[in-house]
C-alpha positions as a printed Julia matrix, in Angstrom:
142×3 Matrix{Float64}:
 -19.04  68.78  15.79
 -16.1   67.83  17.68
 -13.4   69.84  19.08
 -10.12  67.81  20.18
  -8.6   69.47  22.87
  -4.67  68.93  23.6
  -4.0   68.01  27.58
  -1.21  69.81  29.08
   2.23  68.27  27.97
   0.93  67.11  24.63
   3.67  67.6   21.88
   1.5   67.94  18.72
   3.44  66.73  15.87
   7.09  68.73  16.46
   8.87  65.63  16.1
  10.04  66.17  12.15
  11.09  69.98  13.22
  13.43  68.28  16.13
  14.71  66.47  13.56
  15.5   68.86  11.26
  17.35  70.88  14.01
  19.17  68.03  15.64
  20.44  66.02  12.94
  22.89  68.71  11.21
  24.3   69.62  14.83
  25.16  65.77  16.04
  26.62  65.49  12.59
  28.64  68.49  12.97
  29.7   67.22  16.7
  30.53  63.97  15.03
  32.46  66.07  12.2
  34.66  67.94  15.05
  35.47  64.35  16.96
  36.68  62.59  13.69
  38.55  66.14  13.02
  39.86  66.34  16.57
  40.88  62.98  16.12
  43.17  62.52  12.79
  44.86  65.61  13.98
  46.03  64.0   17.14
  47.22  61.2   15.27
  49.53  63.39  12.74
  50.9   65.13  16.02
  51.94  61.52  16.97
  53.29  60.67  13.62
  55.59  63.56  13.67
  56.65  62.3   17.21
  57.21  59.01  16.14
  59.42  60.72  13.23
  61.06  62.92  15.37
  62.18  59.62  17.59
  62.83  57.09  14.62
  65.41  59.9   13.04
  67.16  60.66  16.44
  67.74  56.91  16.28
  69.46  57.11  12.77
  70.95  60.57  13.81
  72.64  58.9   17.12
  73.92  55.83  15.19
  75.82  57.94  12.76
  79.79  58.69  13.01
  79.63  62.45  12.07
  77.23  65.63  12.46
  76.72  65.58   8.46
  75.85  61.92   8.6
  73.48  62.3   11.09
  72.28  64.99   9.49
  71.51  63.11   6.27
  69.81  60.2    8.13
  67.53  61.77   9.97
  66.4   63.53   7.63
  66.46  60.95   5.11
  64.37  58.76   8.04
  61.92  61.47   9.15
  60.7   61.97   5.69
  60.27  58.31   4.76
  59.0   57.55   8.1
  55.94  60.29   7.61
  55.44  59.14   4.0
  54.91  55.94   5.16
  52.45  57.55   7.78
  50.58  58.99   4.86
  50.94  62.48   6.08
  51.24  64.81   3.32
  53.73  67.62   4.0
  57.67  68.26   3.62
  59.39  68.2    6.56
  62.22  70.16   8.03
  64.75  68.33   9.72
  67.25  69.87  12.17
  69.62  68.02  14.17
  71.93  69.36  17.06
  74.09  68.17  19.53
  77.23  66.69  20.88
  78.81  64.16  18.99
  80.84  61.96  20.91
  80.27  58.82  22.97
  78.12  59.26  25.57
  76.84  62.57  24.44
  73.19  63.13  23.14
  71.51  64.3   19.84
  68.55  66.08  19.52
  66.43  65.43  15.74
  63.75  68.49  15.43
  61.59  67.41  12.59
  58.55  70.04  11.62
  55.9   70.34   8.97
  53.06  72.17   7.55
  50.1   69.93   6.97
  47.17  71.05   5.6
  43.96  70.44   7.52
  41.7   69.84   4.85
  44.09  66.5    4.7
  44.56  65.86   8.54
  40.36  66.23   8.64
  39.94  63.94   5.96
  37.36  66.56   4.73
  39.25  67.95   1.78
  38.04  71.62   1.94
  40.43  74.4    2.47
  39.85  74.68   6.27
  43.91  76.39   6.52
  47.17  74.8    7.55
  48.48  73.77  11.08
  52.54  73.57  11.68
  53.44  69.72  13.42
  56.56  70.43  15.35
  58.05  67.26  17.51
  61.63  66.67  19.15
  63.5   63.53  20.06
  66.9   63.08  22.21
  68.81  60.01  21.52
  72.45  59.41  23.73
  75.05  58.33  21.25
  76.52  54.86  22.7
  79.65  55.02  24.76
  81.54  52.2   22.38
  80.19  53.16  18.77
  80.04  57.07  19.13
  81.26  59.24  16.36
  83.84  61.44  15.8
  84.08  65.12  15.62
């Protein structure tokens, strides 16, 4: 009979156990990346919607106008996105040529849609602002 003996630094077969271990934890690591990710890119899309309606909000003549296209801008500019929430629009500032506006535009997404993972992982609040200056020849009124 014949005994095998195992040198120092043999593994034996652990391989399939490493496997097991390390698989669900890269895939996790992977999970938190792609997560990570797609919620950095609805912070930008509120930023971008934030910008696009101080655009409209500065090219208005009045306060209620630009009121009414920013928000009417912000929202189709994040539907367009694909970013599921309502948003709430606020604009302030000084209208008159040469003075500025300031478009607020914030939103409750749900993470299960920023993730992409559709499970009821809670809700995270986008908040971005924008300041446009109203042009010196086309500003609006009081």
């Amino acid at each position: 009979m014949s005994v095998v003996r195992r040198g120092c630094g043999d593994r034996g077969d652990s391989g399939p156990l490493e496997v097991a271990i390390l698989v669900p934890a890269v895939l996790l690591l992977f999970g938190l990346v792609v997560a990570f990710g797609r919620t950095t890119q609805a912070d930008t899309k509120v930023e971008h919607a934030a910008a696009v309606g101080a655009r409209a909000a500065a090219a208005a003549q009045t306060a209620g106008g630009g009121q009414v296209r920013a928000a009417a801008v912000a929202t189709d500019s994040l539907a367009q996105a694909g970013l599921g929430c309502t948003p709430s629009v606020s604009v302030g500032g000084d209208y008159r040529p040469g003075g500025r506006v300031t478009v607020t535009v914030s939103c409750v997404a749900s993470l299960g849609d920023l993730t992409g993972l559709g499970l009821p992982l809670g809700s995270r609040t986008l908040t971005a602002s924008a300041t446009e200056v109203i042009d010196q020849t086309r500003g609006g009124g009081p």
